[in-house]
C-alpha positions in Angstrom: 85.3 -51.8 -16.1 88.7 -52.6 -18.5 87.5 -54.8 -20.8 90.0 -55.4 -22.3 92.3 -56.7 -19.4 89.2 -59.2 -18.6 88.9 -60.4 -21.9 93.1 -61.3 -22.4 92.5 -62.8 -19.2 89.7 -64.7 -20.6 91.7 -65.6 -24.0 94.3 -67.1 -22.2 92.8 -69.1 -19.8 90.9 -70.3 -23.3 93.6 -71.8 -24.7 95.0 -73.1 -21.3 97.9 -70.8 -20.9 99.6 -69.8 -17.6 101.1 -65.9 -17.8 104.8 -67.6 -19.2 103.1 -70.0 -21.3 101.7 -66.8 -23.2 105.0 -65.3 -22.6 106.6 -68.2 -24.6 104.0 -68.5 -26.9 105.0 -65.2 -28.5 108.4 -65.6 -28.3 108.7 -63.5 -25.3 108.3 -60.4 -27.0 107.7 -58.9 -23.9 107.6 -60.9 -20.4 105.1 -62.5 -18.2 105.3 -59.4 -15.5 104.1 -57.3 -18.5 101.4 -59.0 -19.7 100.2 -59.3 -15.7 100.2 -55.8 -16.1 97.9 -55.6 -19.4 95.2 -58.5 -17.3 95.6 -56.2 -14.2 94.4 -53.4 -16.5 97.2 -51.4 -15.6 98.9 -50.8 -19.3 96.7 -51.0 -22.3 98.7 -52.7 -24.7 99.7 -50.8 -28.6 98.0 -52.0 -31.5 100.7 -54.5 -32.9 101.2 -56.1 -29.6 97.3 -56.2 -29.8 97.5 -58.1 -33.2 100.6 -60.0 -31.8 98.6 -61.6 -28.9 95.0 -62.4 -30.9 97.0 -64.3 -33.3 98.7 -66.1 -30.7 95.6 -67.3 -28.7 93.4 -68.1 -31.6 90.7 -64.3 -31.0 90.2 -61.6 -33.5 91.6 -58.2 -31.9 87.6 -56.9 -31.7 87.7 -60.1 -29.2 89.4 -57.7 -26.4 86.9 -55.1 -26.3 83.3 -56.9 -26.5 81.3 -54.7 -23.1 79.1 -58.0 -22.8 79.4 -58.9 -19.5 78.0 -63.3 -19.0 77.3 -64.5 -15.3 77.2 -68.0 -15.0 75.6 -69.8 -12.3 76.7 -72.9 -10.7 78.1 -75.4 -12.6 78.3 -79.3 -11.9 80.5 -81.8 -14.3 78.6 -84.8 -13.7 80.9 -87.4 -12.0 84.0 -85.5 -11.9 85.0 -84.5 -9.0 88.6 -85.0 -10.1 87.6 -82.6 -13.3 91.0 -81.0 -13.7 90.7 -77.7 -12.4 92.6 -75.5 -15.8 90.5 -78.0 -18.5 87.3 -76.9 -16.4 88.4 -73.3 -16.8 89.2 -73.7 -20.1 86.0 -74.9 -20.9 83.7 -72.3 -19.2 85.9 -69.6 -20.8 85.3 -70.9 -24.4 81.8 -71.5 -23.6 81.1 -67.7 -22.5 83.3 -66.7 -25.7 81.2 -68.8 -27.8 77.6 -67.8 -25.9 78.6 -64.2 -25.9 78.7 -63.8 -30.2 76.4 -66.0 -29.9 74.0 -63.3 -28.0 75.4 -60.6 -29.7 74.5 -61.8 -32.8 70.8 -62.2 -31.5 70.7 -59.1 -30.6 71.4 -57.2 -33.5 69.0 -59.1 -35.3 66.1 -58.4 -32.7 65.5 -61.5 -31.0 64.6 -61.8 -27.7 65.9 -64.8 -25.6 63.2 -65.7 -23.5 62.7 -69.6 -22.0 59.7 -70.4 -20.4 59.8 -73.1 -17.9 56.8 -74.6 -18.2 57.4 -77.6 -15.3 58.8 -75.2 -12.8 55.8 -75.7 -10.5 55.9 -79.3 -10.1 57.4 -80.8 -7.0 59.5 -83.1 -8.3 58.6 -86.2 -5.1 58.5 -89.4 -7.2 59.0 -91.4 -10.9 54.7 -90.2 -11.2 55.9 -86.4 -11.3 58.7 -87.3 -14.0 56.2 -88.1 -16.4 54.2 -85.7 -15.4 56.4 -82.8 -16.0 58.2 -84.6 -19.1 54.3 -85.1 -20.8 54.2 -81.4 -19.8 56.9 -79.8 -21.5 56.5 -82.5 -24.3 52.8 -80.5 -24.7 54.1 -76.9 -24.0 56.7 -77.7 -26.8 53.9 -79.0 -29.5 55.9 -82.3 -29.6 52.9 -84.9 -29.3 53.8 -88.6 -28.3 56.2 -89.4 -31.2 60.2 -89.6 -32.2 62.1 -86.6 -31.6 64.2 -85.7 -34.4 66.8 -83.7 -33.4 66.7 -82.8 -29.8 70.2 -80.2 -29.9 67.8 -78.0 -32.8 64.5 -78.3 -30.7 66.3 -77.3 -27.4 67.5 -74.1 -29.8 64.4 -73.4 -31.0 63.1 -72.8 -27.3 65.4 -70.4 -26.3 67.8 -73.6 -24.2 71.4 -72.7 -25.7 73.6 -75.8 -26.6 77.0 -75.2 -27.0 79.5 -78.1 -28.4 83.0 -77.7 -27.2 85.9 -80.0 -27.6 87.6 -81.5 -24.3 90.1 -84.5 -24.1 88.6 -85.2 -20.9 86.3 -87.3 -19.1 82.8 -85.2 -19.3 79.5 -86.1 -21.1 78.4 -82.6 -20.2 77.3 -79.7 -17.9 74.7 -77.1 -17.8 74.0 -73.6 -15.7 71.8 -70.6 -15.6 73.5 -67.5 -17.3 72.6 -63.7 -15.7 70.4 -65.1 -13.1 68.0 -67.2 -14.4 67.5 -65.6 -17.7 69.2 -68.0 -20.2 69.6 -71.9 -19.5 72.7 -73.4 -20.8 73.9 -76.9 -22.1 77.5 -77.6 -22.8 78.7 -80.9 -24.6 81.9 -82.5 -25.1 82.1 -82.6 -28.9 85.0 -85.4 -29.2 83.3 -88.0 -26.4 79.8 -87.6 -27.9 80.1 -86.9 -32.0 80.2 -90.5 -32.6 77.2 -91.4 -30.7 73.8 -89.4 -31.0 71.5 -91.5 -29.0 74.0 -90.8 -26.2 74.8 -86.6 -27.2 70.2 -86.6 -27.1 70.3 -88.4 -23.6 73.1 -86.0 -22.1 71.3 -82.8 -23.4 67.9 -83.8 -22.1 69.6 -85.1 -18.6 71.4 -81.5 -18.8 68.0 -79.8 -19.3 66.2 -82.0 -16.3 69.1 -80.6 -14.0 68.0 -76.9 -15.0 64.9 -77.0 -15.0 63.4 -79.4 -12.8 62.8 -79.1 -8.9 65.4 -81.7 -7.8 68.2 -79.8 -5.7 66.7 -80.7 -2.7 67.1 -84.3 -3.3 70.2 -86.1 -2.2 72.8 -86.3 -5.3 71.9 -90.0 -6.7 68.3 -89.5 -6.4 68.6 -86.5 -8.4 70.7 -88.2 -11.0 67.8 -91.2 -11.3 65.0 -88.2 -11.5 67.0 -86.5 -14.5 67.6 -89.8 -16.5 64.2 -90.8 -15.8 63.5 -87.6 -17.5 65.4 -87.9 -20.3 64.1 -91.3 -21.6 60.7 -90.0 -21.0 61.4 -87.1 -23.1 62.5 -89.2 -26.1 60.0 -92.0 -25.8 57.0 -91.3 -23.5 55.1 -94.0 -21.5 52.7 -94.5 -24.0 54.5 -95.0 -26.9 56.5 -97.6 -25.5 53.8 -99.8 -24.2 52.3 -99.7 -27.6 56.2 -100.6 -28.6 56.7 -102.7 -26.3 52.8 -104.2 -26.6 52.3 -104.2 -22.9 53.8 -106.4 -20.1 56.7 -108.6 -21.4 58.0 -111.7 -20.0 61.3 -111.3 -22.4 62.6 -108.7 -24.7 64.8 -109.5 -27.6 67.9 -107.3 -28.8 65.9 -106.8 -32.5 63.0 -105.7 -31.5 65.2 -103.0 -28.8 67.2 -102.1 -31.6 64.2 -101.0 -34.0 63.2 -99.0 -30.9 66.6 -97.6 -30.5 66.8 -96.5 -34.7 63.2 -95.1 -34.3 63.4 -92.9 -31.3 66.9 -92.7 -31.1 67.5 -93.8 -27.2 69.5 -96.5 -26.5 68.9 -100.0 -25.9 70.2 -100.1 -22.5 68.0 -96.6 -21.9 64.9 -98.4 -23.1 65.2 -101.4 -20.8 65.6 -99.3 -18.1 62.6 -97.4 -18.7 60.7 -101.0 -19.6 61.5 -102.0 -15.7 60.6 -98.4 -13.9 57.4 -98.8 -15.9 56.7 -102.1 -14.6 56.8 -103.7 -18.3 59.4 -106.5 -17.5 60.5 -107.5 -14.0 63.2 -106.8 -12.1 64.6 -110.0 -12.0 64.2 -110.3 -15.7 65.7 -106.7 -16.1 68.9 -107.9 -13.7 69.1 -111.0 -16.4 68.9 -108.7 -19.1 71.8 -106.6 -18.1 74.1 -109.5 -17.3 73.5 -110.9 -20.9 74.1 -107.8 -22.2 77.9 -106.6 -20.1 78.7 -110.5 -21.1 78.3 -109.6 -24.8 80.5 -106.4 -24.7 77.4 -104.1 -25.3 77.2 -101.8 -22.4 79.6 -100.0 -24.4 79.3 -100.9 -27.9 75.7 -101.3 -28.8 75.0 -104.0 -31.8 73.3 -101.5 -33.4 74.1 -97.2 -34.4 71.6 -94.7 -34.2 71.3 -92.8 -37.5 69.9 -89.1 -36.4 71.4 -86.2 -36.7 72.1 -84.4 -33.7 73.4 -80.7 -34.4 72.2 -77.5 -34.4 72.6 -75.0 -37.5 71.1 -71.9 -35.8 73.8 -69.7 -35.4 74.9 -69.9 -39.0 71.7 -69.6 -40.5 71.3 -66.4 -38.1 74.6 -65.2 -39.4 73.8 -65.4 -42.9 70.1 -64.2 -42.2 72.3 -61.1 -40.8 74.7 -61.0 -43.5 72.2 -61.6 -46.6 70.0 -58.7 -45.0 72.5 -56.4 -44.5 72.3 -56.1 -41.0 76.1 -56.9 -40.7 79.4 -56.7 -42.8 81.2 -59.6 -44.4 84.1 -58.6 -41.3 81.6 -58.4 -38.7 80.1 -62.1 -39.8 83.7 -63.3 -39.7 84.4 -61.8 -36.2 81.0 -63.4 -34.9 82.5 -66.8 -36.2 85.7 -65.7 -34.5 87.5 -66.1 -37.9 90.0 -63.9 -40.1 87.6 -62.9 -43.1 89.9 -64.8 -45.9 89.4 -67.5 -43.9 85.8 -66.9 -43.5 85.1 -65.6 -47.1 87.0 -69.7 -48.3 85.5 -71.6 -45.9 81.7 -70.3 -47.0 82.5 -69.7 -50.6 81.4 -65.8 -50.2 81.9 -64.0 -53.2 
């Protein structure tokens, strides 16, 4: 295989460039017909055109000959069908850049990624075998019935890779299986959900229910109610909300839902949802609920932040594991960050 005309290929698509839009980009050093050539892999290109085009799209030169080879499975953007076709490529080309040091990395430290799915055997028929499954991966993973802290880390720890990528369009997130069904992946827009945690937990966990639950088979908005019904019983299990909530309720008020909300970190409309499937409020009193609610401007704007953090520092504190234990070179830490090592050395005050 020519790796390197893949991974041009893959560079430009990156940053969302046609063959002239690269052609421009470097001043049309040499013309679009040539660099179909180089992604053909029909010319190789010299080492100063090499340098020429990693500085242009944003790689180091190492970036055009990694062998890694990533599958990825079938992808849905939730609710875009309209998903502009170049931002979804974009997208799914950064994410393999980003999952492939990202495995690298692991694998010159040793690790092995290995996810076990746990839930895989339940027949996912009704609301019953959402808890179910959720209470079962909830005890696989050691969690008990309380708050989860920082879902994006705990998803890391158990071999679920989240990746945060920046997109100016309209998508929460997406997920796929990567080389079969070896490594599950989660992909989040970083600039629609930075600015609200309780929402970035619920997308990842609604991400993970769409990997690892038994739902295809269900018609697409049945599906969609099965993997939200999973996420809030991830992040607050039946339970611990009727011992919130301190059983049936004939009204809720906004205080109490937003002490909820800063505890477990799920939003207040999430939580009233999950009060109604439960059968803790009615449905006519849920239907009131809501109305109040749109009328005050929250369905957007809740009255009330969650506080959590909502990141994952695992790949740096692999990379300076790496770097501290001599496993890699102050260039080959850089290049995993897909940075120029002045760059890198400033940024992390390396000495």
């Amino acid at each position: 295989m020519n790796y390197f005309a893949e991974r041009l290929k893959s560079a430009r698509l990156m940053n969302g460039l046609s063959l002239q839009g690269l052609a421009d980009k470097i001043d049309n050093r040499i013309t679009k017909q040539s660099l179909s050539k180089y992604e053909l892999g029909q010319v190789i290109p010299d080492s100063e055109m090499i340098g020429i085009l990693s500085e242009a799209l944003g790689v180091r030169p190492d970036h055009f000959f990694s062998d890694q080879v990533l599958e990825f499975g079938n992808i849905e953007f939730r609710k875009l069908e309209s998903y502009p076709a170049k931002e979804r490529t974009r997208i799914v080309e950064i994410a393999k850049d980003e999952l492939g040091r990202y495995l690298e990395l692991e694998q010159i430290l040793g690790i092995e990624t290995r996810f076990d799915n746990t839930v895989s055997g339940i027949s996912i028929q009704s609301m019953e075998d959402i808890e179910l499954a959720a209470q079962t991966l909830r005890n696989h993973w050691g969690l008990g019935t309380g708050p989860l802290s920082n879902v994006i880390e705990l998803m890391e720890d158990h071999h679920v890779k989240v990746l945060e990528i920046e997109s100016t369009e309209e998508f929460d997130g997406f997920s796929t299986w990567v080389n079969g069904k070896s490594i599950p992946l989660i992909v989040l827009n970083k600039v629609k959900l930075n600015d609200a945690p309780d929402r970035k937990r619920f997308t990842a966990l609604h991400e993970l229910a769409h990997l690892i639950l038994e739902v295809n088979h269900h018609p697409e908005k049945e599906r969609e109610k099965f993997c939200h019904a999973f996420a809030t019983a991830m992040l607050i299990p039946e339970e611990r909300l009727r011992i919130e909530l301190g059983g049936k309720r004939s009204k809720l008020s906004f205080h109490e839902l937003a002490a909820i909300k800063q505890q477990y970190g799920i939003s207040m409309q999430a939580l009233v949802y999950r009060a109604k499937n439960l059968g803790l409020i009615s449905d006519n009193y849920f239907r009131q609920f809501y109305a109040v609610f749109s009328q005050l401007g929250y369905r957007k704007n809740e009255p009330v932040a969650y506080e959590g953090a909502e990141h994952s520092n695992r790949f740096s504190q692999l990379l300076f594991r790496a770097l501290a234990e001599d496993f890699i070179s102050m260039s080959k830490a850089a290049a995993l960050k897909n940075q120029k090592l002045a760059e890198f050395r400033k940024e992390n005050m390396v000495i």
